[in-house]
Wavefront OBJ file of the C-alpha trace (Angstrom):
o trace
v 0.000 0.000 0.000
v 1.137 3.530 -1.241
v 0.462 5.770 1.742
v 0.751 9.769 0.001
v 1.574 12.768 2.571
v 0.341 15.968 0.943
v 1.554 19.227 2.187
v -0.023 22.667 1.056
v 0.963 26.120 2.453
v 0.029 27.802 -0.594
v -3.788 28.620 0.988
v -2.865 31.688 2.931
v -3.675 32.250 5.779
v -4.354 28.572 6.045
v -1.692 25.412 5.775
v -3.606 21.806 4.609
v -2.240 18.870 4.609
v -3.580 15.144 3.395
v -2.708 11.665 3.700
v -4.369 9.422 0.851
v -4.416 5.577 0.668
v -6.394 2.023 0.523
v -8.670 4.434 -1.295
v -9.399 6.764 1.222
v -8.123 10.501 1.658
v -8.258 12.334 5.223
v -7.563 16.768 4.916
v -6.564 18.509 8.164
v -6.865 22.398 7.557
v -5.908 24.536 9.819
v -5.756 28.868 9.963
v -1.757 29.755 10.402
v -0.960 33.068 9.565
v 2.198 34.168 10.290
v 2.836 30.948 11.930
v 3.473 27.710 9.597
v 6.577 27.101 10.579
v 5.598 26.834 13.757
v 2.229 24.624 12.931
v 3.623 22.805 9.667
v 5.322 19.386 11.853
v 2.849 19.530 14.791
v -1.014 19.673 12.223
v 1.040 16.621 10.516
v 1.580 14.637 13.458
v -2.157 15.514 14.860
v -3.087 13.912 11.172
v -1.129 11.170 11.909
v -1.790 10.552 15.438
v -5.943 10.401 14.536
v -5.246 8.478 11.584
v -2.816 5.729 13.448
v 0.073 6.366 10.837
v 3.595 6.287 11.340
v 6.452 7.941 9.590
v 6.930 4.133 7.950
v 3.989 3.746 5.924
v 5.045 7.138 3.844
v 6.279 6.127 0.864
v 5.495 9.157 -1.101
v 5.494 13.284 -0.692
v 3.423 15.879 -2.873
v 3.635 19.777 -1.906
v 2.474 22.402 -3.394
v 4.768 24.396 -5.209
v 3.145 27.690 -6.114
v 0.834 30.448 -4.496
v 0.499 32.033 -1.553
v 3.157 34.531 0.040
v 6.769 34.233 -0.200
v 6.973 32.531 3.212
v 4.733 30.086 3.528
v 5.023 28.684 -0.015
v 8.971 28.271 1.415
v 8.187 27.012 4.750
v 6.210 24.229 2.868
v 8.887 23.148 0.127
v 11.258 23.099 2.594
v 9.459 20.644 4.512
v 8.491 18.450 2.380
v 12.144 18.323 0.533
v 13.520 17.999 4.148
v 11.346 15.038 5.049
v 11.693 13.439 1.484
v 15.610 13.493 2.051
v 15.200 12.091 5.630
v 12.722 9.578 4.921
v 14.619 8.273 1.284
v 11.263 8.273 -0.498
v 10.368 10.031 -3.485
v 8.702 13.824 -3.725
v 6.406 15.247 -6.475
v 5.233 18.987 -6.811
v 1.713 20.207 -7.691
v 1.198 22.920 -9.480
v -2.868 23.583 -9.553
v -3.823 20.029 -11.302
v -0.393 19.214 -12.941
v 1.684 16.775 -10.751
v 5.597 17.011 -11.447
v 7.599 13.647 -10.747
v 11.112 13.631 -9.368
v 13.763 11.144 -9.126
v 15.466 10.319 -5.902
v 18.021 13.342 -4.274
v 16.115 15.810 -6.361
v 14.602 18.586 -4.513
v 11.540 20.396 -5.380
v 11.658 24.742 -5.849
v 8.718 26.955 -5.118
v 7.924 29.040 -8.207
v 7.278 32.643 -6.426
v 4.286 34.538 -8.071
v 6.785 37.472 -8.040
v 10.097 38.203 -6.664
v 10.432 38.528 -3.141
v 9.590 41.751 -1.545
v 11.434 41.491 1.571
v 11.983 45.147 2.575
v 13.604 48.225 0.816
v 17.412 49.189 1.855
v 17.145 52.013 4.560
v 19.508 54.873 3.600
v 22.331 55.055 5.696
v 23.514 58.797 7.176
v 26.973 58.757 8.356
v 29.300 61.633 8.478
l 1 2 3 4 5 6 7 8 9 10 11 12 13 14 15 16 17 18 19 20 21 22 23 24 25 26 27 28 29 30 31 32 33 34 35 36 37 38 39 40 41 42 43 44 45 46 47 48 49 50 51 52 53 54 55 56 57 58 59 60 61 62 63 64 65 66 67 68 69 70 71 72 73 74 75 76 77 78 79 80 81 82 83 84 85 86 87 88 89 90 91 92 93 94 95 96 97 98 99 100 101 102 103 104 105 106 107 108 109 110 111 112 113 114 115 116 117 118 119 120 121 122 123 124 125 126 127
């Protein structure tokens, strides 16, 4: 049995993430503004607690790779990549309904809706 881990952080202000199998998918949604990093691991491990799953039975990662701000979309790809890598299994990145397939040690990128707007340079006034 294929069990699927989907992670999506795209949704702002709300992460989602989805574990599909034996026919059956199971969403957890949950509001996280400003704080995914923080609630990324632990609404995972709630999923997996209800659902009696362990890190084992995840032999596959999806995330979604576009939308949202800057720092979420990140904080998402970064997790998934990071658990791919850890767990040796295989990732794939959605993009709205097209699913992209990589091979082992590749990682996935977030494709930013724009560049990153992460604060103007304050002019400096020394003598």
């Amino acid at each position: 049995m294929i069990m699927v881990l989907t992670i999506d952080t795209g949704l702002d202000p709300y992460i989602q993430v989805s574990l599909e199998g034996k026919g059956k998918k199971v969403v957890k949604k949950i509001k996280a503004e400003r704080s995914q990093a923080e609630k990324l691991l632990p609404t995972i491990e709630a999923l997996f607690k209800r659902e009696q799953i362990t890190w084992k039975k995840i032999k596959l990662i999806r995330v979604n790779d576009e939308g949202g701000s800057f720092t979420s979309l990140r904080i998402g790809v970064l997790t998934a990549n990071a658990l791919a890598y850890a767990l040796r299994i295989p990732i794939e990145a959605m993009s709205g309904s097209d699913v992209y397939k990589f091979k082992g040690g590749e990682v996935v990128k977030p494709r930013y809706q724009s560049e990153p707007n992460i604060g103007v340079p304050k002019k400096r006034s020394w003598g």
